[in-house]
C-alpha positions as CSV (number, residue, x, y, z in Angstrom):
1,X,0.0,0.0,0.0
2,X,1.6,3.5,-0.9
3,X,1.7,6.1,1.6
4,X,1.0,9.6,1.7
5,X,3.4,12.3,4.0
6,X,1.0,15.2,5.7
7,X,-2.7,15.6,5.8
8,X,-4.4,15.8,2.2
9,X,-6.7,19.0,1.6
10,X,-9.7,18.1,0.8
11,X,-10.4,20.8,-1.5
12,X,-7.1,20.3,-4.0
13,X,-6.5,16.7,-3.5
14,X,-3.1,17.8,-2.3
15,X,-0.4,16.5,0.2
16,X,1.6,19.7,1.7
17,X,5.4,18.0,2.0
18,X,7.5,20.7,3.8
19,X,6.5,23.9,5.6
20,X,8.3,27.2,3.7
21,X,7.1,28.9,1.0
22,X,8.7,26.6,-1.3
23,X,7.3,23.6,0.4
24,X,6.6,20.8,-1.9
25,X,2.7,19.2,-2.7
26,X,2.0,16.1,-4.2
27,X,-0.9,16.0,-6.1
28,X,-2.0,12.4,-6.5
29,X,-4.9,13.1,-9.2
30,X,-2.8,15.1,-11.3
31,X,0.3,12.6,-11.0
32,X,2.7,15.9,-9.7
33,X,5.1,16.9,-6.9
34,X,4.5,20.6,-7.3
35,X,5.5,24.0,-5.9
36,X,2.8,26.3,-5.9
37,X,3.1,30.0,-6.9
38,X,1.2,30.8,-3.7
39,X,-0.4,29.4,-0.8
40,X,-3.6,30.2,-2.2
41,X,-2.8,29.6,-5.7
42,X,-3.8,26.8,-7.7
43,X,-0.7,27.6,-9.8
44,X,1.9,25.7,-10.3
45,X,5.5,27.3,-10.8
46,X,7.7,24.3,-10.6
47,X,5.9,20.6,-10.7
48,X,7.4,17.5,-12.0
49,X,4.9,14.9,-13.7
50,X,5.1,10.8,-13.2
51,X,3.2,7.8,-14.0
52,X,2.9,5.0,-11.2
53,X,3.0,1.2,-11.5
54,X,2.3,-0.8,-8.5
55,X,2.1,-3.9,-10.5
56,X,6.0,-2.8,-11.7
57,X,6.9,-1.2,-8.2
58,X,7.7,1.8,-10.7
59,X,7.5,5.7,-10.5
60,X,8.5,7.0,-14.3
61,X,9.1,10.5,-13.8
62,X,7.9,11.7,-17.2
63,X,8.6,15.8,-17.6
64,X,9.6,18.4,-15.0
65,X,9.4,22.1,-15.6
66,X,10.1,25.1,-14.1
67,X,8.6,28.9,-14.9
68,X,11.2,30.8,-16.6
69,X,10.8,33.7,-14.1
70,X,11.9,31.2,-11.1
71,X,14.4,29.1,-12.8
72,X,17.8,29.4,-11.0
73,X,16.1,29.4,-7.5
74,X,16.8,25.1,-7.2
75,X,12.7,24.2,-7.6
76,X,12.8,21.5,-10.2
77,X,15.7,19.8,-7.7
78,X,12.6,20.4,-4.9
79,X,10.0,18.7,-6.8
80,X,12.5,15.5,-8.0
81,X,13.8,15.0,-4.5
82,X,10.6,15.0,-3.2
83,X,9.6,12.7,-6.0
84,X,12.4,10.5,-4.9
85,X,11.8,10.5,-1.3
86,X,8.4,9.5,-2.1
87,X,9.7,6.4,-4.0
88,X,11.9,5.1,-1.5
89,X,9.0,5.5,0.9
90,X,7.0,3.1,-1.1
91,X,9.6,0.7,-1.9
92,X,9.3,1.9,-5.8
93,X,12.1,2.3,-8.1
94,X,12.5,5.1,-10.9
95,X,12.3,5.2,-14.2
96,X,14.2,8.7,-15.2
97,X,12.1,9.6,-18.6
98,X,12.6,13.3,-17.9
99,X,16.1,14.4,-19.2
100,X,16.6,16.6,-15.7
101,X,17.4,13.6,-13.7
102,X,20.1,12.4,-14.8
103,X,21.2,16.5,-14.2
104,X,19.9,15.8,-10.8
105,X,21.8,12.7,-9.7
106,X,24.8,14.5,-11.0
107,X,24.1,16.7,-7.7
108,X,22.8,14.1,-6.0
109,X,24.3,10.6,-6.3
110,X,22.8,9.4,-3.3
111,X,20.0,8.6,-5.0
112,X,21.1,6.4,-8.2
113,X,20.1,3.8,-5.7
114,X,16.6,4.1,-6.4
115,X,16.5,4.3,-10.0
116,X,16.1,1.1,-11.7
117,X,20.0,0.3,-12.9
118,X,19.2,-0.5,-16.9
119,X,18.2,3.6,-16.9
120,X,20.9,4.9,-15.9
């Protein structure tokens, strides 16, 4: 059974992971670990996108982007850490579709671990 971190709001479907302005939310209908643009915002200024197979034990993260006016500022490496961190807390491995992992890992090795070896 996957697990969720924090108390989902009813009214976005979101999980808040984090607690600064930048905190990251996971949004399980819309497949996303997202940053929003504001606390009451539905918009999204960094998210990255995935597809989940229990049957696999995979998480393929698919596309991340960032809003040009907030590049620079370390928000896509928010939303894929928090991506990862969700998949080692559900025992899945990743599948890094999205060109910015492997730009990510290059920061943060620690987490080859969890991507599924034949990707890398």
């Amino acid at each position: 059974r996957l697990q969720e971190r924090g108390e989902m709001k009813p009214e976005t479907g979101t999980y808040p992971i984090g607690m600064a302005d930048t905190a990251v939310q996971h949004d399980v209908r819309s497949r996303e670990f997202f940053v929003a643009a504001d606390s009451k915002s539905e918009g999204r200024i960094a998210y990255v996108q995935y597809t989940l197979s229990k049957a696999k034990g995979t998480i393929d993260l698919e596309h991340t982007y960032t809003d040009p006016q907030h590049r620079g500022k370390g928000l896509a490496g928010k939303v894929v850490k928090a991506a990862f961190e969700y998949a080692k807390a559900n025992g899945l491995k990743v599948i890094p579709t999205c060109s910015y992992i492997a730009t990510f890992l290059k920061k943060k090795p620690e987490w080859k671990g969890h991507v599924i070896s034949s990707q890398l």
